[in-house]
ZAVEX-387031 format. One record per residue: residue number from 1; residue in one letter; x, y, z of N, C-alpha, C in turn. Coordinates in Angstrom, 3 decimals, padded with zeros to 6 digits. Example, Ala and Ser with C-alpha at 12.3 -4.5 7.8 and 13.67 -1.06 7.14 Angstrom:
BEGIN
site guvo=1&guke=A&n.px=013.190&n.py=-005.690&n.pz=007.800&ca.px=012.300&ca.py=-004.500&ca.pz=007.800&c.px=013.200&c.py=-003.300&c.pz=007.800 .
site guvo=2&guke=S&n.px=012.850&n.py=-002.250&n.pz=007.080&ca.px=013.670&ca.py=-001.060&ca.pz=007.140&c.px=012.900&c.py=000.030&c.pz=007.870 .
***
This chain:
BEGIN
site guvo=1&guke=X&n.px=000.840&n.py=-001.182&n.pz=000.000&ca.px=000.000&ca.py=000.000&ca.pz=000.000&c.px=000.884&c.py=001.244&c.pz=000.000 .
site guvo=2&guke=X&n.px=000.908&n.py=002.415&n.pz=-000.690&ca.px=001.648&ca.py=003.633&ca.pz=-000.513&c.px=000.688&c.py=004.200&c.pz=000.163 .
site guvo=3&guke=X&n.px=001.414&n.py=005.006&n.pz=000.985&ca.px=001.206&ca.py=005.684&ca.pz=002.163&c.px=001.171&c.py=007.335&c.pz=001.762 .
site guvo=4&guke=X&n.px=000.143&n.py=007.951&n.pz=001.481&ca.px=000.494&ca.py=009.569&ca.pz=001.128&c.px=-000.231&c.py=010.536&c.pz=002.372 .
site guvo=5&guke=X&n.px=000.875&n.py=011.166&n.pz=002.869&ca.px=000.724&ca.py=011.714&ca.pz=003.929&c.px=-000.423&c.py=013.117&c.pz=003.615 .
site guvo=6&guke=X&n.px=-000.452&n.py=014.111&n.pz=004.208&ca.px=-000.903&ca.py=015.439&ca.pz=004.078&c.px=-000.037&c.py=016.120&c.pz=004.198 .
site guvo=7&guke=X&n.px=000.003&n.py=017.305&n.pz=003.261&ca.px=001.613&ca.py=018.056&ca.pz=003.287&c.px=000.605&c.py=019.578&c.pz=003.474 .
site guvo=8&guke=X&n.px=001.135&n.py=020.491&n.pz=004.331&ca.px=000.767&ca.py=021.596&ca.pz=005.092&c.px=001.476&c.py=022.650&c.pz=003.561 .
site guvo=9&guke=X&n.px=-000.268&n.py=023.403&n.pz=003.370&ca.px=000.390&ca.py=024.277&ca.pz=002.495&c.px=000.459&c.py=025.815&c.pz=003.092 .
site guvo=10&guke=X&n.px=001.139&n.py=025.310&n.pz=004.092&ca.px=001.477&ca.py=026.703&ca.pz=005.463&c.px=000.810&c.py=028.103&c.pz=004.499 .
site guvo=11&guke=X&n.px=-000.833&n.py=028.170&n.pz=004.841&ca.px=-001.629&ca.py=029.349&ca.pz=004.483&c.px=-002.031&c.py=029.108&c.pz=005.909 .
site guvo=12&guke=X&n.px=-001.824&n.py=029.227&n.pz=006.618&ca.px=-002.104&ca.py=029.694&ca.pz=007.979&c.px=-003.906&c.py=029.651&c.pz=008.214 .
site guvo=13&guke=X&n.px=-004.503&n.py=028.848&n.pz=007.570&ca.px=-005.819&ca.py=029.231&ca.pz=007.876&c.px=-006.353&c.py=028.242&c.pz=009.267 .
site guvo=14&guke=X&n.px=-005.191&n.py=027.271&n.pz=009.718&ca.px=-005.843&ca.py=026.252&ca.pz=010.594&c.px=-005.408&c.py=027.460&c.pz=012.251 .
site guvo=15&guke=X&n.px=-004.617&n.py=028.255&n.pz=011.686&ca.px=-004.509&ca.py=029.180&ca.pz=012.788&c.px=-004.982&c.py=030.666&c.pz=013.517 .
site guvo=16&guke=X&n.px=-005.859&n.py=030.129&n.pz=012.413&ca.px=-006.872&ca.py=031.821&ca.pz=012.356&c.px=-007.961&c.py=031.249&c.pz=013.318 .
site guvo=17&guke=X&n.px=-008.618&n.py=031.896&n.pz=013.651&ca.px=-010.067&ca.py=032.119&ca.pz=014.538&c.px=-010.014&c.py=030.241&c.pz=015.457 .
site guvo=18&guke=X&n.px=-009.048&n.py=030.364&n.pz=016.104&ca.px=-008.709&ca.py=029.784&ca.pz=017.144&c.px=-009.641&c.py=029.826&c.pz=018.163 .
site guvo=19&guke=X&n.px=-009.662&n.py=031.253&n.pz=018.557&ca.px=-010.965&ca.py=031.386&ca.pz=019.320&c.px=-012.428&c.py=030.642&c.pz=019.361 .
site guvo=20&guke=X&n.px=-012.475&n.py=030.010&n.pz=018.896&ca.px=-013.734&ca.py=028.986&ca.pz=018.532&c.px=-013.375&c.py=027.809&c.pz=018.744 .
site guvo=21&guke=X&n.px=-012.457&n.py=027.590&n.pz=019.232&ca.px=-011.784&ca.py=026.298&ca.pz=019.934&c.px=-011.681&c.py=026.389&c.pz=021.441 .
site guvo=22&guke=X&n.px=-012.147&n.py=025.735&n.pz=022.020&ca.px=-012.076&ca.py=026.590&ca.pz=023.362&c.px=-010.940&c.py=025.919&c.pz=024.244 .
site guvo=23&guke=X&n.px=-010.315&n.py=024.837&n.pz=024.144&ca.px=-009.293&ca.py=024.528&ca.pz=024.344&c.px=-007.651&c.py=024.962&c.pz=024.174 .
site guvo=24&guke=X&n.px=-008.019&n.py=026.284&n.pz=022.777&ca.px=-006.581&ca.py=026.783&ca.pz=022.397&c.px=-006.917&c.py=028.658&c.pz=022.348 .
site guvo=25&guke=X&n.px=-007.997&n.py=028.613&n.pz=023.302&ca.px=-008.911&ca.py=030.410&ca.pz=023.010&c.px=-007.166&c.py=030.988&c.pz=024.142 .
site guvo=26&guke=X&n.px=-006.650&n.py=030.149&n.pz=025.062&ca.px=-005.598&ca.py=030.490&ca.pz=025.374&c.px=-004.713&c.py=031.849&c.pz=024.607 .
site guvo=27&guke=X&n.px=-004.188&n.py=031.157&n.pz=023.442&ca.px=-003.646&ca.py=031.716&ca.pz=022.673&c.px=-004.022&c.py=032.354&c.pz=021.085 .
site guvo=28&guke=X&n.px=-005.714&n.py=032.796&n.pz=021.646&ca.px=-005.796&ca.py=033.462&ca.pz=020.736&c.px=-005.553&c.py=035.423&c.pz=021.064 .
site guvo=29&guke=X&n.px=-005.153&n.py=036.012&n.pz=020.261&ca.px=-005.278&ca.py=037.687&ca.pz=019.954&c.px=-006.915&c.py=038.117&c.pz=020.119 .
site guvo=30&guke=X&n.px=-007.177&n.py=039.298&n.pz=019.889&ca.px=-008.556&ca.py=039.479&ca.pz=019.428&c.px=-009.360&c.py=039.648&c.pz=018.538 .
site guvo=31&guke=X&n.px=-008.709&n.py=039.346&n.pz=017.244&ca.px=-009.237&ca.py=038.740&ca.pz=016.142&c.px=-008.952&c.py=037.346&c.pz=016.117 .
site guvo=32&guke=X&n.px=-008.757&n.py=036.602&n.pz=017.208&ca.px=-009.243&ca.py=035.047&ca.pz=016.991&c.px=-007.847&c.py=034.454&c.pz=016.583 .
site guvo=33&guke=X&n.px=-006.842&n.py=035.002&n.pz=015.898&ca.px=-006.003&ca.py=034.445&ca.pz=015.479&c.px=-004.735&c.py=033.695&c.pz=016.576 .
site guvo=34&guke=X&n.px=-004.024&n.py=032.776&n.pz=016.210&ca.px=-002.856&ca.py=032.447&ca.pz=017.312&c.px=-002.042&c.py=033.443&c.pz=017.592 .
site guvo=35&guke=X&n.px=-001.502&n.py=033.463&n.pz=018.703&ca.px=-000.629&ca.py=034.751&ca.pz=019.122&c.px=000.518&c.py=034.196&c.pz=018.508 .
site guvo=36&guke=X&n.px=001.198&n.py=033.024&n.pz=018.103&ca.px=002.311&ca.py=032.421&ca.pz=017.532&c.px=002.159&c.py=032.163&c.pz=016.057 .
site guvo=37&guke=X&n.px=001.332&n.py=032.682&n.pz=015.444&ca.px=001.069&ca.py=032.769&ca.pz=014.056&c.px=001.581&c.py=034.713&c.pz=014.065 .
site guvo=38&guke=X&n.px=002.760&n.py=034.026&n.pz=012.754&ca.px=003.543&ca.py=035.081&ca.pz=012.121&c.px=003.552&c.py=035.117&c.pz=010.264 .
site guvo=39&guke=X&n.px=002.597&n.py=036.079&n.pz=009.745&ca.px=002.526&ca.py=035.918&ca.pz=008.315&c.px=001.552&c.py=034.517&c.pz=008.321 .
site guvo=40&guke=X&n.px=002.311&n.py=033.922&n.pz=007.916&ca.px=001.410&ca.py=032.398&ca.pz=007.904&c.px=002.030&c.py=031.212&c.pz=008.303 .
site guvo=41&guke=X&n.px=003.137&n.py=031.303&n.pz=009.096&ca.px=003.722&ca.py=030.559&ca.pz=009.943&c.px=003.478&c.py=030.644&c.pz=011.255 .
site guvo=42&guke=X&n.px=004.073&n.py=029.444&n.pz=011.707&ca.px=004.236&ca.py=029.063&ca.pz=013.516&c.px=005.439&c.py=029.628&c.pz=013.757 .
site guvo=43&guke=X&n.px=005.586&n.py=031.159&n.pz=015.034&ca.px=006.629&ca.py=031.311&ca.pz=015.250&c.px=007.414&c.py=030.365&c.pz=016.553 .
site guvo=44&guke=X&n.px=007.099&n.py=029.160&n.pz=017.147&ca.px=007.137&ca.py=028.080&ca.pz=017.669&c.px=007.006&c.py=026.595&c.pz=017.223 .
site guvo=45&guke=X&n.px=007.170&n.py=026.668&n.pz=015.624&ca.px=006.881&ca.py=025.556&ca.pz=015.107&c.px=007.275&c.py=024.092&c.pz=016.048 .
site guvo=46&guke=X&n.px=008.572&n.py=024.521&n.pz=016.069&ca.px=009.399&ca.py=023.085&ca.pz=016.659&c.px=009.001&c.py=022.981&c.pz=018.393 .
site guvo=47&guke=X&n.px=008.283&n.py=023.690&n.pz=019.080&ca.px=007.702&ca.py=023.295&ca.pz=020.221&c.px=006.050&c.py=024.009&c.pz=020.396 .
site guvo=48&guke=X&n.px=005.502&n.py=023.417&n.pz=018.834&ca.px=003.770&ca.py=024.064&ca.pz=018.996&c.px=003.263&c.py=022.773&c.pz=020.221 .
site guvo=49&guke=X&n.px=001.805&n.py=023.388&n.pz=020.665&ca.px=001.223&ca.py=022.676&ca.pz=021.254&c.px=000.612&c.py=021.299&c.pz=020.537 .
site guvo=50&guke=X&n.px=000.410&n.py=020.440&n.pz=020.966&ca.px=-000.269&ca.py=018.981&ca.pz=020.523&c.px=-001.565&c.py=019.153&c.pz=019.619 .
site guvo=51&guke=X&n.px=-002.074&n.py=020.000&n.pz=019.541&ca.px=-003.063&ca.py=019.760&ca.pz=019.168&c.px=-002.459&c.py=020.792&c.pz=017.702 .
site guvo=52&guke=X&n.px=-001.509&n.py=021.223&n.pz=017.271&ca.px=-001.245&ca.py=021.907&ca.pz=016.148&c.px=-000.029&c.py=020.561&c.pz=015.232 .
site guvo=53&guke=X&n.px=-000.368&n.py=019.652&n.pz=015.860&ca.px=000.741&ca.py=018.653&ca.pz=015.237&c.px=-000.067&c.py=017.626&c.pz=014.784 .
site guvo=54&guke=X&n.px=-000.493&n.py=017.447&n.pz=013.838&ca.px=-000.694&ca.py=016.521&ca.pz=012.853&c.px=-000.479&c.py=015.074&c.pz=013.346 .
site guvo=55&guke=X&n.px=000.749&n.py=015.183&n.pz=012.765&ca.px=001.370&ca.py=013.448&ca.pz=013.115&c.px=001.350&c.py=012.889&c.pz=014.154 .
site guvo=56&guke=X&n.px=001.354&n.py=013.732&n.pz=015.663&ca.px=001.451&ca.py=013.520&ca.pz=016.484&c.px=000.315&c.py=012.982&c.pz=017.092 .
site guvo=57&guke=X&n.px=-000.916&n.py=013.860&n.pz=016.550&ca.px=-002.195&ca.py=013.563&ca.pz=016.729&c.px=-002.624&c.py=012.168&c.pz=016.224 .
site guvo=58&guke=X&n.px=-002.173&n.py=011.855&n.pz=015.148&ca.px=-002.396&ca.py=010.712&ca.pz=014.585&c.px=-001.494&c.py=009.572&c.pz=015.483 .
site guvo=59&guke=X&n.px=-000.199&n.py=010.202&n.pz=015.579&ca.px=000.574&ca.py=008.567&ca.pz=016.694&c.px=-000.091&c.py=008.234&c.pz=017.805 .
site guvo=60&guke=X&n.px=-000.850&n.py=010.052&n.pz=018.609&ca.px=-001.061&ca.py=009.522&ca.pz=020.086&c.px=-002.138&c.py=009.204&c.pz=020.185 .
site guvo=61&guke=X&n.px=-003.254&n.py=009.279&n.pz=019.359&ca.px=-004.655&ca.py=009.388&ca.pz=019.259&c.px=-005.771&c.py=008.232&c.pz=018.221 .
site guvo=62&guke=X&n.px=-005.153&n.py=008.095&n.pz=017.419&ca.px=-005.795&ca.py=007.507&ca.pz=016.392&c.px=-005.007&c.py=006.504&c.pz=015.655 .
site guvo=63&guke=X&n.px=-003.477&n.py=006.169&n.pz=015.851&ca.px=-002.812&ca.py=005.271&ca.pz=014.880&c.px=-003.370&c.py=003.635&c.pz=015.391 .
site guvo=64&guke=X&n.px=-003.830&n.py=003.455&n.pz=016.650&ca.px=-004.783&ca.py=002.218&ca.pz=016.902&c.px=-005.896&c.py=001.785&c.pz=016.105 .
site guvo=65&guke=X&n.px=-006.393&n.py=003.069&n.pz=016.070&ca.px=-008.255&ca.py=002.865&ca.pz=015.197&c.px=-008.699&c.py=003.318&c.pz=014.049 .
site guvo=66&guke=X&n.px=-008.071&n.py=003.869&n.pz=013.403&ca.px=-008.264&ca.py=004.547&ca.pz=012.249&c.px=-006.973&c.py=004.709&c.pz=010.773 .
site guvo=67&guke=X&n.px=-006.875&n.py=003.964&n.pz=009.848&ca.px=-005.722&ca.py=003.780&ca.pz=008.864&c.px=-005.190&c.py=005.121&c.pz=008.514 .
site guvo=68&guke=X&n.px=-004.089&n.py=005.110&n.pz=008.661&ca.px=-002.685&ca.py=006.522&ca.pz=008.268&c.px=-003.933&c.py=007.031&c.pz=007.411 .
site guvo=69&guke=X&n.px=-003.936&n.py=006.432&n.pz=005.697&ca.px=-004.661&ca.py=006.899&ca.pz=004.874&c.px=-005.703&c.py=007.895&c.pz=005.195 .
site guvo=70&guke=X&n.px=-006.647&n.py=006.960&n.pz=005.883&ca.px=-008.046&ca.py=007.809&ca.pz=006.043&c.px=-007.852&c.py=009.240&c.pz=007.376 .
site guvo=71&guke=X&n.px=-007.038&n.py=009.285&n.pz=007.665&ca.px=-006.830&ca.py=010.189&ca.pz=008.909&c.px=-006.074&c.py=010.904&c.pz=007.460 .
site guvo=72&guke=X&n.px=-004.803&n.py=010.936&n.pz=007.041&ca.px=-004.628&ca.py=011.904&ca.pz=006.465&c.px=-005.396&c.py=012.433&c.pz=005.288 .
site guvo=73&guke=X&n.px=-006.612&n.py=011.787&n.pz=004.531&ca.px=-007.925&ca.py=012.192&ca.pz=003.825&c.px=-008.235&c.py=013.390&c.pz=004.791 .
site guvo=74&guke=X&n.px=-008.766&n.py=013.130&n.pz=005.834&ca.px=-009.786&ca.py=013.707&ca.pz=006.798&c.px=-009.280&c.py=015.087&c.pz=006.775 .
site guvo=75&guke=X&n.px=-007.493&n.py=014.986&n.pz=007.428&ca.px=-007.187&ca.py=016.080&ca.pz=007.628&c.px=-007.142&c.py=017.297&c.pz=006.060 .
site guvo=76&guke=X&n.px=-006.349&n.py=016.260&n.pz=005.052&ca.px=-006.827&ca.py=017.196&ca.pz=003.649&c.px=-008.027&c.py=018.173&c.pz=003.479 .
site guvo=77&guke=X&n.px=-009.233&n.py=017.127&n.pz=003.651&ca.px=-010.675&ca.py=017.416&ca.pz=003.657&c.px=-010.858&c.py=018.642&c.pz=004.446 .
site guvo=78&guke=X&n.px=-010.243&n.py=018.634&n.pz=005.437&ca.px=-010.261&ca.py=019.793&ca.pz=006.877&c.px=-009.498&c.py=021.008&c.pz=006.648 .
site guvo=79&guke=X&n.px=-008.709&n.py=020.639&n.pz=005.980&ca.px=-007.648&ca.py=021.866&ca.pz=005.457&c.px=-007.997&c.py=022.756&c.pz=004.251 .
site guvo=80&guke=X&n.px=-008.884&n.py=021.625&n.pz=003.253&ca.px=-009.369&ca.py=022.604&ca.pz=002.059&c.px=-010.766&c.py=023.172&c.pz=002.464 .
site guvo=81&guke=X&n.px=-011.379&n.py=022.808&n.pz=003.563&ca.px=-012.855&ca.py=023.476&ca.pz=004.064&c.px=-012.218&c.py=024.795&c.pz=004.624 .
site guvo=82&guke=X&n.px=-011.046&n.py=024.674&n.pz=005.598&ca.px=-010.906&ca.py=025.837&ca.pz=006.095&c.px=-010.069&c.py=026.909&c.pz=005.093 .
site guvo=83&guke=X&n.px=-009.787&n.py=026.023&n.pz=004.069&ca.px=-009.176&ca.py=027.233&ca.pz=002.857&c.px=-010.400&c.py=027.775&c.pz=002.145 .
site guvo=84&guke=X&n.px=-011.800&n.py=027.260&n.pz=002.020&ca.px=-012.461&ca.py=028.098&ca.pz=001.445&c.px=-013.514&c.py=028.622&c.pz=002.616 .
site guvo=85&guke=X&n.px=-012.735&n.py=028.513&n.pz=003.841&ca.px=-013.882&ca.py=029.292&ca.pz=004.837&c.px=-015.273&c.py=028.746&c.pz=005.078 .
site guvo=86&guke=X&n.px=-015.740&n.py=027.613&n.pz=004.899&ca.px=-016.713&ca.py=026.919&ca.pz=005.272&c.px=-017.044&c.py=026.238&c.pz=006.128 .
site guvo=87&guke=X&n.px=-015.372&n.py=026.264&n.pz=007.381&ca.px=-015.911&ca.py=025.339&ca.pz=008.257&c.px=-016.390&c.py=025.988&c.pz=009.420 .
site guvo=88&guke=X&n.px=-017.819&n.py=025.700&n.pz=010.321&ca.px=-018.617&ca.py=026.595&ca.pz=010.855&c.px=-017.655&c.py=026.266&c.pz=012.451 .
site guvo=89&guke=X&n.px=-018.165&n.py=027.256&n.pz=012.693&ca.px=-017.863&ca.py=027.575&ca.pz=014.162&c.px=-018.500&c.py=025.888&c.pz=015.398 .
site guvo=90&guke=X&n.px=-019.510&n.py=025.755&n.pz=014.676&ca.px=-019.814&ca.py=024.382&ca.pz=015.496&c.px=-019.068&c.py=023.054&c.pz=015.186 .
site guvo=91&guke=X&n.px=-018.985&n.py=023.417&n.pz=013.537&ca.px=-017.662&ca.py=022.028&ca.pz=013.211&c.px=-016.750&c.py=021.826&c.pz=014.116 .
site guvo=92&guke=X&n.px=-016.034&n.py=023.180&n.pz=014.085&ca.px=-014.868&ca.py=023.417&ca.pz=014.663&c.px=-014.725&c.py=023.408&c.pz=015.589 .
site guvo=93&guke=X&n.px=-015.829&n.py=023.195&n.pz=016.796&ca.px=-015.564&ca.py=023.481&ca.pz=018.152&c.px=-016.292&c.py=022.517&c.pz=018.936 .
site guvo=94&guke=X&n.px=-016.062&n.py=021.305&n.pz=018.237&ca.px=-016.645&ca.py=020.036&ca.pz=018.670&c.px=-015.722&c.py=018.925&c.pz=017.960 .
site guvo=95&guke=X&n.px=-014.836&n.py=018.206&n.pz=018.946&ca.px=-014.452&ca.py=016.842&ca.pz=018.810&c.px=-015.442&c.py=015.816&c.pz=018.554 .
site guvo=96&guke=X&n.px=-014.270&n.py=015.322&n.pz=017.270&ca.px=-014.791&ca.py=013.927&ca.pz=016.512&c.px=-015.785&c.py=014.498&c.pz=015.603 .
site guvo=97&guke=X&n.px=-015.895&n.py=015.853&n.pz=015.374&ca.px=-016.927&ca.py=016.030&ca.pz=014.040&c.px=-016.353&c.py=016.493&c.pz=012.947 .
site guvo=98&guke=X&n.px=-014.806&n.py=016.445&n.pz=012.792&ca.px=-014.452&ca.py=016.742&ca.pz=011.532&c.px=-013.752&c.py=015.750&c.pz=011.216 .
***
């Protein structure tokens, strides 16, 4: 089976309106955005929090129950909703619904 990961097309949109997460409202500004989002990067990349890491999410969380493949679909799927701004505030602010 080839294995095709999700490759981050660092547009910063998974770091915008944070605030609707209520687990990471921590580090949001007051337009919602991450306080460690610079341009459209992580200015903490190499020590972001867990829940901004992908792979990690997938080793600690889901590599038991759910195939590499379909987790990195999901996240694609999740990444091009929030590139055209469609994903609602309730998507987003509820585990296990995206």
């Amino acid at each position: 089976m080839t294995m095709t990961k999700w490759k981050c097309k660092q547009c910063g949109q998974c770091c915008r309106h944070i605030d609707t997460v209520p687990s990471m409202r921590r580090f949001a500004r007051e337009d919602g955005s991450c306080i460690f989002l610079r341009g459209n990067l992580c200015s903490i990349y190499d020590r972001r929090p867990l829940v901004c890491n992908v792979a990690a999410i997938y080793e600690k969380f889901f590599k038991d129950t759910v195939p590499e493949d379909e987790f990195y679909e999901k996240t694609a799927q999740a990444c091009a909703e929030l590139q055209k701004g469609i994903v609602s505030e309730h998507e987003h602010s509820e585990p296990g619904k995206h």
